[in-house]
Every structure is written in C-alpha cells, then in structure tokens.
N, C-alpha and C positions, 0 to 999 in steps of 0.2 A: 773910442770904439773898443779899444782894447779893456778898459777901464769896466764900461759895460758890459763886456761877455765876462769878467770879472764878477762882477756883482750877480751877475745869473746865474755861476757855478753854484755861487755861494749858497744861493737862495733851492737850485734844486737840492746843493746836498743835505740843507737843511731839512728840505723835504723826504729827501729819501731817508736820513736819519728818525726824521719822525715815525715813517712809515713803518723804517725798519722795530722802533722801538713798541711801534701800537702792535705790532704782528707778535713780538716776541711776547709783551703783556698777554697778547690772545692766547696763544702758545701753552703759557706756562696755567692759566686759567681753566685751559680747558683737557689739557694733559691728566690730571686727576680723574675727570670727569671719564674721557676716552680709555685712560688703565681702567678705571673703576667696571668701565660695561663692559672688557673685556675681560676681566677679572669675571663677572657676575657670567658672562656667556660660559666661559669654561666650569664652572661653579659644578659638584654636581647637586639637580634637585630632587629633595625629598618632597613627596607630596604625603600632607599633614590632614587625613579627615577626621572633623572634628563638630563641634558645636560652638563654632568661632565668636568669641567675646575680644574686647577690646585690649584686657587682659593678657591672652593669649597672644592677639596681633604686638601687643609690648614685648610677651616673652619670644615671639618668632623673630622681631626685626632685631633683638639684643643678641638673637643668639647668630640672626646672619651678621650682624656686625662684626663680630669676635672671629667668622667661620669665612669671613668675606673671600673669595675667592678660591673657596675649596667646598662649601656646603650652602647649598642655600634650600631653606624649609619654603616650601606654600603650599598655603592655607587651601584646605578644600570646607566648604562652608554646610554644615549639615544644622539649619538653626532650629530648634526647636517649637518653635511656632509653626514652621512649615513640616517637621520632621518626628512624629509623635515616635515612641520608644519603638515601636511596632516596625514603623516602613521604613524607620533605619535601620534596623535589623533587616529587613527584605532588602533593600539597599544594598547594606556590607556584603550579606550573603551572596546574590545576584554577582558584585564585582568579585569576591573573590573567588567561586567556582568558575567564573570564564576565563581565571588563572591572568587576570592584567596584572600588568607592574606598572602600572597608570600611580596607583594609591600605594605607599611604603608603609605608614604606621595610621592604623582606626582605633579611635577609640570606641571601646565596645563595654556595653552592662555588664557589670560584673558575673550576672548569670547566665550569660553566652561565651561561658568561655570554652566548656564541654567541644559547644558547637563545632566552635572555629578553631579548634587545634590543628583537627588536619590540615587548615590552612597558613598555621601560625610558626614562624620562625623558631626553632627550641630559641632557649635563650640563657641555660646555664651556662656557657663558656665563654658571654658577653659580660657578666655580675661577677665580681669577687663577694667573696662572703659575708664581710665586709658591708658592700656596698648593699646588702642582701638585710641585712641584720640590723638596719638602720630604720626601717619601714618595722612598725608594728606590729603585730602578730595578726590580730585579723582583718585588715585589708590584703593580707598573704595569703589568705584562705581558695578563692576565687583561682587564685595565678597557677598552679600546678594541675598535673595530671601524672600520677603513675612515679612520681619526682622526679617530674621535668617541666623546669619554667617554663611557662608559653606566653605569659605574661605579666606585665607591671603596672601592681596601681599608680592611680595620675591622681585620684581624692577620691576621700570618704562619705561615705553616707549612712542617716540611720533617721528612722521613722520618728519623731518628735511629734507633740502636745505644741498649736499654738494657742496661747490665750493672749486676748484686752486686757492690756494692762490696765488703761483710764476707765474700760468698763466694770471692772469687777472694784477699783478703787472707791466707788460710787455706793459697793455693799456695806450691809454689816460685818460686824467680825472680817473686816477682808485679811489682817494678815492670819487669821485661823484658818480662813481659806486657803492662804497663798503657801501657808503651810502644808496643806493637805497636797493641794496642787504642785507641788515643789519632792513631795516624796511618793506620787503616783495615786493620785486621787479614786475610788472605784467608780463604776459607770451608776451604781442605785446612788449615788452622792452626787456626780456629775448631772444624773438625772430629776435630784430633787429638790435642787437647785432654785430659789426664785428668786424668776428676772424679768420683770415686768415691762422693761424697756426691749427688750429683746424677743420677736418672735420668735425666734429657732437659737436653741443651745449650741448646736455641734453640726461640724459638716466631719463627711469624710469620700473620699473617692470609689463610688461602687459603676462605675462607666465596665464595659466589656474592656479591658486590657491589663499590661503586668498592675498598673498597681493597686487594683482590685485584690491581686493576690499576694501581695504587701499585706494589705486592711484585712484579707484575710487569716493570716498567719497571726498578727497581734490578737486580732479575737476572738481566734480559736486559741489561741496557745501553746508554745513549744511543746506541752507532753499530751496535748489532743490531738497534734496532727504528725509526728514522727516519733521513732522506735528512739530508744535511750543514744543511740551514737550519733543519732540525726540523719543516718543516711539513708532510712526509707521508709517510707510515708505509711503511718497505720492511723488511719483514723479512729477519734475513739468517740463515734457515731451521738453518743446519748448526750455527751457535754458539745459537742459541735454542736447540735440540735439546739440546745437549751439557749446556747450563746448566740447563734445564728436569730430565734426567734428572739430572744430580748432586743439586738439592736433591732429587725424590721418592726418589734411593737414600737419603738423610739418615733421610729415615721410614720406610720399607718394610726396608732393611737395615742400615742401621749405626744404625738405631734410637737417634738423637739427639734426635730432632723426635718429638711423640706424632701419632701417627692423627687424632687430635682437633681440629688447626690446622682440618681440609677444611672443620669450622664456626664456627672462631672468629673474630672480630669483634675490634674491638683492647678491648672491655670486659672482653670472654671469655680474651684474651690476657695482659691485665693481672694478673687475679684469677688465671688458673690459674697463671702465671709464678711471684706472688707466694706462694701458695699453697702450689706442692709447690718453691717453693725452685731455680727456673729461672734458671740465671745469664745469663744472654744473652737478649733475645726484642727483635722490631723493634715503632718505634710511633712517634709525633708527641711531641714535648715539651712540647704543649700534654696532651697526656693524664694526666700528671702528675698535675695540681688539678683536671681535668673527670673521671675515669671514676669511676664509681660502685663501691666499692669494698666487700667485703667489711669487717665490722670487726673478725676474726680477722688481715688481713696488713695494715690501716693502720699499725703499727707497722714494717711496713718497710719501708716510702716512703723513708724517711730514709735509707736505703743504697742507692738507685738513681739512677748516674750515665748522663750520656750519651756519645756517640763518633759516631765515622761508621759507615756500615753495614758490614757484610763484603763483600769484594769479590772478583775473581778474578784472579787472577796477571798483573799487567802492564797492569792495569785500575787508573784511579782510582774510591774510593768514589762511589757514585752515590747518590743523594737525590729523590725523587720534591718538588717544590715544591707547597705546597697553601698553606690558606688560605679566608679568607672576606669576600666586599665585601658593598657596600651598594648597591643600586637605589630608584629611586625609580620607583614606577609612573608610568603615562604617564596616567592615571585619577585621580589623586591632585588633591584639591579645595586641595592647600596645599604645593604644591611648594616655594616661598619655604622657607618655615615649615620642612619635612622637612629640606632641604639645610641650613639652620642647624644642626638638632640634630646631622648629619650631622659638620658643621663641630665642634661641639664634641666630638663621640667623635674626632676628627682631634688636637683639642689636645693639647699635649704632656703636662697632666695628666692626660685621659682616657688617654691610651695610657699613663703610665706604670701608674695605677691597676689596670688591666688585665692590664697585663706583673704585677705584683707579687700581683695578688690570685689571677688566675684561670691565670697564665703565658702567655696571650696572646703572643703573638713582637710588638712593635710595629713599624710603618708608617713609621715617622719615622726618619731618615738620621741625628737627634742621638745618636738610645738606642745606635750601632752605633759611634760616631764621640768621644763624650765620653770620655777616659778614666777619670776618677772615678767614672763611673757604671758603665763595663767591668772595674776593678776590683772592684766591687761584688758585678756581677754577667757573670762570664767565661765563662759558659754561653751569653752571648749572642753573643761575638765567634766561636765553634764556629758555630751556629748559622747564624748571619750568612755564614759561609764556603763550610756544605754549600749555603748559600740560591743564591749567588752562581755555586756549580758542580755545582747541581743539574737535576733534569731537569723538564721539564714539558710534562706532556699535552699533547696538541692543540688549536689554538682551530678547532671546529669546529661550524656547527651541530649534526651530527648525532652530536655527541660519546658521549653518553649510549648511542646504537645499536651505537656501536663497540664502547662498554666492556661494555654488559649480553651482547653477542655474544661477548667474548671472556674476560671472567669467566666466564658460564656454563660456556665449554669449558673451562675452565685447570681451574676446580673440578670434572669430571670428570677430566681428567686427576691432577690430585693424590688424586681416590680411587681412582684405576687403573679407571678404567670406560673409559677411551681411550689408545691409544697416543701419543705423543708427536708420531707422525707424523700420526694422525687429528687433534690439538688445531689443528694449522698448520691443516693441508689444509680444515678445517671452521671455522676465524676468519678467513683469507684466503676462502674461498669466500663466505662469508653477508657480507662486508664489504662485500666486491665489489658483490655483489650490490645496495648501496645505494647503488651507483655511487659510492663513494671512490675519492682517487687512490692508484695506488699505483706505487712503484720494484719490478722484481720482479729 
C-alpha cells in the first residue's frame, strides 16, 4: 500500500513538473509578444498621409522597428487612382483648416506650398544646415516662404519626352533620330515624322486640371509666360497664340494627336499611348512604376525611353519641375517625433529605396553626383539636367486660382469651344480680377 501511494507521488510530481515546465515555455514565448503590444500601445503615433506604395509600407515598418516603443508612423492611404491631384488638395485642405491633429505630416505638390503655410510647422530649428545642404538646389525651391522652411522635399519631378524604343528601331536613320531626339527634337520634326504603323504620333495631357498647366508652360515657354525673375506672369500674347494654334492644328488637321487628349490624365495617357502603339506622348518619369496600368501593355514598359520634351525652333527644351514635400501641421501633438521620421525618408537609404522601387527622382545631391551610381543608373543624370533648366510655376498663395482659371480655358480651347484669342483674353481677365500681378 505504501509502496503504491509511492509510485502515485511520483507519477503526479512528474506531472506537475511537466506542467510546471509547459507553462514556463508559454511564458517565455509569449513575454515578447506581451512587451512588444505594450511597448506599441505607449508608442507615440504619427499619422503619415500620403500616396501609400508598398515602398513606403517598407520604409514605415523599418523605421517602427528601430522607433519600436517610443514612435510608431501609420499610414493614411490617399491612392491615386482614387485621389486625383485636385481632391487631395481639397482633402488636405478641408483637414487642416478644421485644425485636427488626427494627420501629423502630408505630403503635398510642390505648388501648394504658398497655400498651406499657415497651416505648416516652421521647420528651420528642426534642420541643421547641414542636413539642409544636402538636398539640391531646386527641389529647395518650393520649401520656403519669406526664409522660413515650411517644408521638405520627399522626391523630384520634371516633365519628360516618352518615346518606343522598338517603335522607332523599326525606322530609317533611327540613331539620326535618336539623335535628335536625345538633344530635344522640334515639334515641325516631331511632326514630320513618317510612321505608317502608327495612327497618332504624340499624346499629351489637355483634361481640365494642374497638368494641363504643366503642358502649358512647356509650350508656351519660360520667356512667353513670365517676367525675367520668374515671379510673375506676363504673357507675351502673339507667340502664346502662334504655339497654342500649331499644337490644336496637330489634332484638328494633321491629325497626329487623337481628340481624346481634351480628357486625358497622364493614367489615361499612359494606357492609351501604350495601347494602340503611340510612339512619342509627354509624362513624369516617376509615371513609369506609379500608373496604373492595363495588364494587356505591361509587357511594354520595357521599351519606354525617356528624352527632353519637343521644343520650337531656337527654343531650348523646356520642363515643367514638379514634385512632392513634406509638412508638418502646426496641430500636430508630436512634431519632434514627425520630423524624425521625416528625417529618415531624407536618408540616403530611404531616397535610394524609393528611386529604385517606385522611380521616385531623389533629394539628395549624392544620387546626381556619384559616378558609380550614374553609371548605373544614367536616366538620372537626363533628368537632373531638364530638373536644373526647367521651369517652375509660381510660388503664390493664390496659385491653385490661377491654374483652375486657366486650365479650365485652355481645355475649351483644345476642344475648339474658344478661339485662341478668347483663351488669353478670358485667363488674363479672370486672373486679374484676383488681383495678381501682371507685366502686360
């Protein structure tokens, strides 16, 4: 008897050892786990609006890893299929005049920066000079007001020439072409063009919104549409005219350009280029990895190069400069905090990430300046060129009233609802009328 309650000790304490030993394995298993969510609840978060790629979701989860337990970024998702340039701007604006601290850092067009000052964090006593001097000269352009930062570019942009590679391979003399095309081809060259495989030579974006007024400023050109300093707008009526009527003959009679641009968007521009086989059409070389593509012409990506735009005879190529920074609200419960992560999409890994993932144009003076790495990638040192002698809109509060007043006109005129003469006479008048300056 005794023998047996013997053998029973044995056998529970074997059990309770067990027990005790599976509990502690859980323990230690899930300890991690339990610091980890309590770590992430005290965290504090920054909310990131943005135009979330997958890119971005790399650089936000790398930067909470390192931040874990004291910073954590999320993602507010503004995509641009759902989000055209336009009602994100309504968007940003809307949240930040209701003063939330919902959203800490937007990324915002470079040409809305006027706008949104009064909402935007100054930002000179978060940058050393340093860190300041490291970014290029004009993607810095956009960021001040009066000199004082209000904001930091995140990547660059500038108005590009795409051409078919395999289409134009196909011609005669093509590298006499690729030639011409390579040092900014003119539009009576562009135009005279024959391509017998090809219904339509060129696309370009004339829809009502900003990048109608991109296409605008490349073909009017920087000493048609503003004063020697660039900072306010003189038309100079008779060459606007002349340039304006040569592209609408492009559509209307030499039927090179389709009807169809008066709506297209650069999404719209991409897909239909690709589509029916358009060897030439204008767009951003970030469009590239961003637009949303059909899965019938993804397969010919891979033959679209880039160049300068087309220009007009005794003109150098012109380039609208674009781009996107970063603000920080003036509302924001953790400004410190924002500008850090800020700081890390600044890094030179973040920027490179971004160049290579999503074609991003980068910030940083190295990506433009390293040879090894412009070997690599020699699309950048193009780029970097148009960036350098290109054009750029105006910094104006009232920027946005310019552009919606003189897109709206242009795109009647590209549908021939207005004369050429009525486009001036009715964007000059209603500009006016907001009391901008003007050289007349």
């Amino acid at each position: 008897m005794i023998l047996k309650n013997k053998k029973n000790v044995r056998i529970i304490l074997v059990v309770l050892l067990v027990l005790i030993s599976s509990l502690f394995t859980i323990i230690l298993y899930l300890f991690p786990l339990i610091r980890y969510s309590a770590a992430s609840k005290n965290a504090k978060k920054i909310y990131f609006a943005e135009n979330i790629t997958p890119a971005h979701l790399q650089l936000i989860n790398e930067f909470n890893k390192q931040n874990e337990g004291q910073i954590k970024v999320i993602p507010i998702n503004l995509p641009y299929e759902k989000f055209s340039t336009n009602k994100r701007k309504e968007l940003i604006t809307k949240n930040l005049r209701n003063r939330s601290s919902r959203i800490d850092i937007y990324a915002i067009d470079v040409v809305w920066g006027e706008r949104f000052i009064k909402w935007a964090e100054p930002l000179n006593g978060y940058f050393s000079d340093d860190e300041i001097n490291r970014i290029f000269d004009k993607a810095k352009h956009y960021c001040y007001s009066d000199s004082i930062l209000y904001s930091i570019p995140f990547f660059a942009d500038v108005g590009v020439l795409y051409y078919r590679e395999d289409i134009l391979k196909k011609m005669k003399q093509y590298k006499d072409l690729i030639s011409k095309i390579n040092s900014g081809i003119t539009w009576k060259e562009l135009a005279s063009l024959q391509m017998p495989k090809s219904k339509y030579r060129y696309l370009f974006q004339a829809d009502d919104y900003e990048g109608l007024m991109c296409n605008f400023l490349e073909i009017a050109g920087r000493n048609s549409v503003y004063s020697a300093d660039e900072k306010i707008l003189g038309f100079k009526k008779n060459i606007i005219a002349q340039r304006l009527s040569f592209i609408r003959d492009l559509i209307y009679k030499k039927k090179i350009i389709p009807e169809e641009v008066t709506s297209f968007d650069e999404s719209e521009t991409f897909n239909y280029a690709l589509e029916n086989n358009v060897p030439f059409f204008r767009g951003w070389p970030t469009g590239k990895k961003n637009i949303h593509l059909n899965k019938k012409v993804i397969s010919k990506i891979k033959y679209l190069r880039i160049a300068p735009l087309p220009r007009f005879t005794g003109e150098s190529p012109a380039s609208t400069i674009g781009g996107w920074n970063l603000i920080v609200s003036k509302n924001s419960k953790y400004k410190t905090e924002s500008v850090k992560f800020i700081k890390f999409l600044l890094s030179k890994s973040s920027q490179k990430l971004i160049w290579e993932k999503n074609g991003y144009l980068p910030v940083l003076k190295f990506f433009y300046t390293d040879s090894s790495y412009l070997s690599k990638y020699p699309e950048l040192k193009l780029c970097y060129n148009l960036i350098n002698n290109g054009i750029y809109r105006i910094k104006y509060a009232q920027y946005t009233r310019i552009s919606d007043i003189l897109t709206a006109n242009l795109n009647q005129y590209f549908r021939r609802k207005i004369s050429v003469e009525k486009f001036i006479d009715n964007t000059l008048e209603k500009i006016q009328s907001i009391k901008h300056r003007f050289v007349k």
